[in-house]
C-alpha positions in Angstrom: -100.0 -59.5 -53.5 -103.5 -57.8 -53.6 -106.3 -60.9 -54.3 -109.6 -60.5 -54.1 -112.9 -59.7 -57.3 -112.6 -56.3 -59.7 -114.7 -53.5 -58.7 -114.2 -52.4 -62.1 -115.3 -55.2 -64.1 -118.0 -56.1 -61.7 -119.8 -52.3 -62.0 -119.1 -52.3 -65.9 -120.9 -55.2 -66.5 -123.5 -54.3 -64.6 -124.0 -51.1 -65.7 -123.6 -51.3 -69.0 -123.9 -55.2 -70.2 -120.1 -55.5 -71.6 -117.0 -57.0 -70.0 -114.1 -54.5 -68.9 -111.2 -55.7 -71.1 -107.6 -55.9 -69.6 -105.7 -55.6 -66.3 -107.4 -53.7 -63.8 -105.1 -50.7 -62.4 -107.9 -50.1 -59.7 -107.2 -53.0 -57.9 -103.8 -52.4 -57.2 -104.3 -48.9 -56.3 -103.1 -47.6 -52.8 -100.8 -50.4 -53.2 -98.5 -49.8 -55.9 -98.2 -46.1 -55.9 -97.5 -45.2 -52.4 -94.4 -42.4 -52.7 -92.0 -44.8 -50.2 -88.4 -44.9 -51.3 -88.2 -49.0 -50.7 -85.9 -51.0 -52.6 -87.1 -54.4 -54.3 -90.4 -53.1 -53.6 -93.1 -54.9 -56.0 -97.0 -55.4 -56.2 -98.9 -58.4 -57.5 -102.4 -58.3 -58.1 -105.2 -61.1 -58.6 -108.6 -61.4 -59.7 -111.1 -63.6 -58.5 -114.6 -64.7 -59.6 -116.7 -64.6 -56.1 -120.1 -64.3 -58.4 -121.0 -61.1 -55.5 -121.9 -57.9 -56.7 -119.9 -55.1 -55.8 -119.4 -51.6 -56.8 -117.3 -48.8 -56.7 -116.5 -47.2 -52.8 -115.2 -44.1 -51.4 -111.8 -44.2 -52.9 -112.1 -47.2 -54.7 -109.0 -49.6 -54.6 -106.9 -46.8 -52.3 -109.1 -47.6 -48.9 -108.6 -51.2 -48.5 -105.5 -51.4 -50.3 -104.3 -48.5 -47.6 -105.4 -50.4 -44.6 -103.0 -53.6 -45.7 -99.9 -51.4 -46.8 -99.9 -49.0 -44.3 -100.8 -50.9 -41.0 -98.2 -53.4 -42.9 -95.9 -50.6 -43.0 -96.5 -49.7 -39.1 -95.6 -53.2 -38.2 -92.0 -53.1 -40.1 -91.6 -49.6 -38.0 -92.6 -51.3 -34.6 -90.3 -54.6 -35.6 -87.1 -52.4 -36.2 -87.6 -50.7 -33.1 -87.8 -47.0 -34.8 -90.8 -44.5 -33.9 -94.0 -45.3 -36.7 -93.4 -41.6 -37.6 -90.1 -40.9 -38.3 -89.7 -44.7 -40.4 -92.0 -43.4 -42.8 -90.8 -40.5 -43.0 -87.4 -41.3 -43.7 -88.6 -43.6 -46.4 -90.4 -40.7 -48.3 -88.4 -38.1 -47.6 -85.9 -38.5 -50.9 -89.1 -39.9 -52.4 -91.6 -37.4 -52.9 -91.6 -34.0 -51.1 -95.4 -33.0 -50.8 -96.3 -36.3 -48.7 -93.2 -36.2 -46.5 -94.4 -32.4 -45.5 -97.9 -34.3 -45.0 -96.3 -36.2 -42.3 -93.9 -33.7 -40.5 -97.2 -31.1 -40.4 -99.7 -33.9 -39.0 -96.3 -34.6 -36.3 -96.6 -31.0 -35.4 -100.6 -30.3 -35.5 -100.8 -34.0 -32.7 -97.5 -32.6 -30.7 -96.5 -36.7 -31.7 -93.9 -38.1 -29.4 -94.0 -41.3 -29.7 -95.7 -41.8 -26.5 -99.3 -40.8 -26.2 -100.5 -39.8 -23.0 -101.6 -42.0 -20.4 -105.3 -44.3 -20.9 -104.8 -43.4 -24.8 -103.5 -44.8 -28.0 -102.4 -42.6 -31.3 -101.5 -44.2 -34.5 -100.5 -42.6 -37.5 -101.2 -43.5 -41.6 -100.6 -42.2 -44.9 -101.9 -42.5 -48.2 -101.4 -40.9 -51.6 -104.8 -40.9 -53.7 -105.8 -39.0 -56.7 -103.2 -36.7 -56.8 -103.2 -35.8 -53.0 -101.1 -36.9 -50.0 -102.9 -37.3 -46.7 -101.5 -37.7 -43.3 -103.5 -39.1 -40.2 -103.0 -39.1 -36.4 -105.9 -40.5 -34.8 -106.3 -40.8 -30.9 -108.3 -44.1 -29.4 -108.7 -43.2 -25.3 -110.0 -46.1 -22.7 -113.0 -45.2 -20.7 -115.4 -47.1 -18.7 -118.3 -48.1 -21.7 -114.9 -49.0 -23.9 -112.9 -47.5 -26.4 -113.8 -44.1 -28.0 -112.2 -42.5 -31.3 -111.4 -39.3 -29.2 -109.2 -37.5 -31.5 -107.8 -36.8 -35.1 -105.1 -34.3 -37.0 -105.3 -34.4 -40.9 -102.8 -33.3 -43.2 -103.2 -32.7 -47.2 -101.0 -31.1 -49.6 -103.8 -31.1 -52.5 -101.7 -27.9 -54.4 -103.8 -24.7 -55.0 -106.9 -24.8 -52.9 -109.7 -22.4 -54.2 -112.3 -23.2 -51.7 -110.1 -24.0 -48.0 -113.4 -24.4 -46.3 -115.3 -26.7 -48.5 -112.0 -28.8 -48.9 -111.3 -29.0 -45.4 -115.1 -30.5 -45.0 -114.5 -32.9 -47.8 -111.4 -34.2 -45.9 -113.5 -35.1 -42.7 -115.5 -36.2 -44.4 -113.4 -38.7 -45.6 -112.2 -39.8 -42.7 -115.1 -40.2 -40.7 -116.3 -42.5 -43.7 -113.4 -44.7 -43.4 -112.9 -44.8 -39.4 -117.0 -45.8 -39.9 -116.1 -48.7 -42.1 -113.6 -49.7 -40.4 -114.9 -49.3 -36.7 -118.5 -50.6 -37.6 -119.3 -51.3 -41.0 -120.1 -54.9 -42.3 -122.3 -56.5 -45.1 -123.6 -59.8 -43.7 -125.3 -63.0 -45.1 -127.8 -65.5 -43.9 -129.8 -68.1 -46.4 -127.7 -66.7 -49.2 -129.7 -62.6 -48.8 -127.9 -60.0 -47.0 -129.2 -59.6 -43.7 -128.9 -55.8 -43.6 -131.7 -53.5 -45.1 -131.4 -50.4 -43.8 -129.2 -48.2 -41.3 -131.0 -49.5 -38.5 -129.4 -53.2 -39.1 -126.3 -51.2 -40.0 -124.0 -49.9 -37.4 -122.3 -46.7 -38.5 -120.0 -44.2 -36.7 -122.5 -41.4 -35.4 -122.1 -37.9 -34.3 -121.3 -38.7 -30.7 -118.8 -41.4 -31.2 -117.0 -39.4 -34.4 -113.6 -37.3 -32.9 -112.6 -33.9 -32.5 -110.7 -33.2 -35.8 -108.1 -30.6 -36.9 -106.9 -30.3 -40.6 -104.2 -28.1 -41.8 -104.3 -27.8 -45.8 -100.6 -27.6 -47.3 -100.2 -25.8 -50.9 -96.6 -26.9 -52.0 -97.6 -29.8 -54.5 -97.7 -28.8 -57.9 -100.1 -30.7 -58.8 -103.8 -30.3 -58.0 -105.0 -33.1 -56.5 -108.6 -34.8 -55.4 -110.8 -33.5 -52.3 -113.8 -35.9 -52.3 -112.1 -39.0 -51.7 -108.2 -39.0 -50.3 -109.3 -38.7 -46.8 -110.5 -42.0 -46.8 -108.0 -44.6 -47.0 -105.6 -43.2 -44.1 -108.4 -43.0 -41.5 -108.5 -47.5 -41.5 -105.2 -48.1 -41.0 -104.8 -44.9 -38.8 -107.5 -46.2 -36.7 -105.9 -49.5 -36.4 -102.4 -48.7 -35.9 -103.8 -46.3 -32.8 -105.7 -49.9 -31.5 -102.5 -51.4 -31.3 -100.6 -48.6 -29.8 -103.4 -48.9 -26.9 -104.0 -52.1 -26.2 -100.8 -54.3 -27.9 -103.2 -56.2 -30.0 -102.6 -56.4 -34.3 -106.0 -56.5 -36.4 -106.2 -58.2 -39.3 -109.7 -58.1 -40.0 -112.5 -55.4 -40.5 -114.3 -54.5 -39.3 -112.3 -53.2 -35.7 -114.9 -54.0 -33.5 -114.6 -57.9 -34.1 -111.6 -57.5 -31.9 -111.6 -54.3 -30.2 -114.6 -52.9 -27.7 -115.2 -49.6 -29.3 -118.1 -47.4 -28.0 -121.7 -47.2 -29.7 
């Protein structure tokens, strides 16, 4: 069950005075329409009132919705004893084509074994937005100051690219915008105001702590999917699933570095 205000309703009535009418798809998103072959598989979702603005974010519903299903998903695999990998890929495989070939191109871009070499973690997600399936490796590695984002693989099968340079840019893009959010990123409040005004006050990824990325663009979907936005919601759950790997520790929370000493 996904609880928590509408994004939609929030922006609508801010922007334009009137109430959104009727259930809100967005906030199940990521959530509900994941391509996994499970059986009595079903998603609930809730609305609450918290009177706090909010608007629409990279991906909308798909990023944080992604984080809880997938790093969900990565605890199932690491309960049954089966490699993170392979368990979702055998639950998409009969499922949906495009997104398993997502997964088994990102295993061969990272040379994925299943065991990462030594002083590093690697953690791998998935996510289906807007018409395109992404698949994330990303590598955490231990050194001295703490724990760096050192590496990353992307895979997308958006269909027909026109532009493989420009797309490949949006899909780091992405990422980096979700491994910021959830590495960093936090709203805060004292007295009732938000206590950050400006990117000083507001910890963000930054050029020296982002990762060495590799993308390989698949064109077998045949569909044409997003660019802009699908690269965000596997970078979270990537990110924390690579945590774990490292150090044996689950979060729960956003952002990472509540819990975890990643480097400034």
């Amino acid at each position: 069950a996904v609880a928590g205000p509408s994004v939609t309703k929030g922006a609508m009535k801010r922007l334009t005075g009137m109430d959104a009418m009727g259930p809100d798809k967005v906030h199940v998103e990521g959530a509900f329409d994941q391509p996994y072959a499970i059986p009595n598989y079903r998603i609930e979702g809730y609305l609450t009132d918290l009177d706090m603005p909010i608007g629409f974010w990279r991906s909308v519903g798909n990023s944080v919705n992604a984080f809880m299903h997938d790093c969900f998903l990565d605890e199932m695999a690491h309960a049954a004893g089966a490699d993170p990998l392979a368990f979702r890929l055998e639950l998409m495989r009969g499922a949906h084509a495009p997104s398993a070939g997502t997964l088994e191109a990102v295993a061969e871009m990272s040379g994925w074994s299943g065991t990462p070499p030594e002083g590093t973690g690697r953690g791998v997600a998935f996510a289906w937005s807007f018409g395109t399936p992404v698949a994330q490796v990303v590598e955490v590695a231990r050194e001295e100051r703490g724990i760096r984002i050192a590496r990353a693989w992307i895979a997308a099968d958006p269909g027909l690219v026109l532009d493989p340079g420009n797309f490949e840019a949006q899909l780091v893009g992405g990422m980096v915008y979700g491994l910021s959010a959830a590495a960093f990123e936090e709203i805060t409040f004292d007295g009732g105001r938000v206590v950050q005004q400006n990117f000083p006050d507001y910890e963000a990824l930054r050029l020296h702590t982002a990762p060495e990325t590799e993308v390989q663009l698949l064109q077998s979907n045949p569909h044409m999917g997003g660019a802009g936005e699908p690269g965000t919601p596997p970078a979270m759950p990537a990110l924390a699933n690579a945590l774990y790997d490292l150090t044996g520790k689950r979060a729960r929370e956003l952002p990472l570095s509540k819990s975890f000493d990643l480097l400034v």
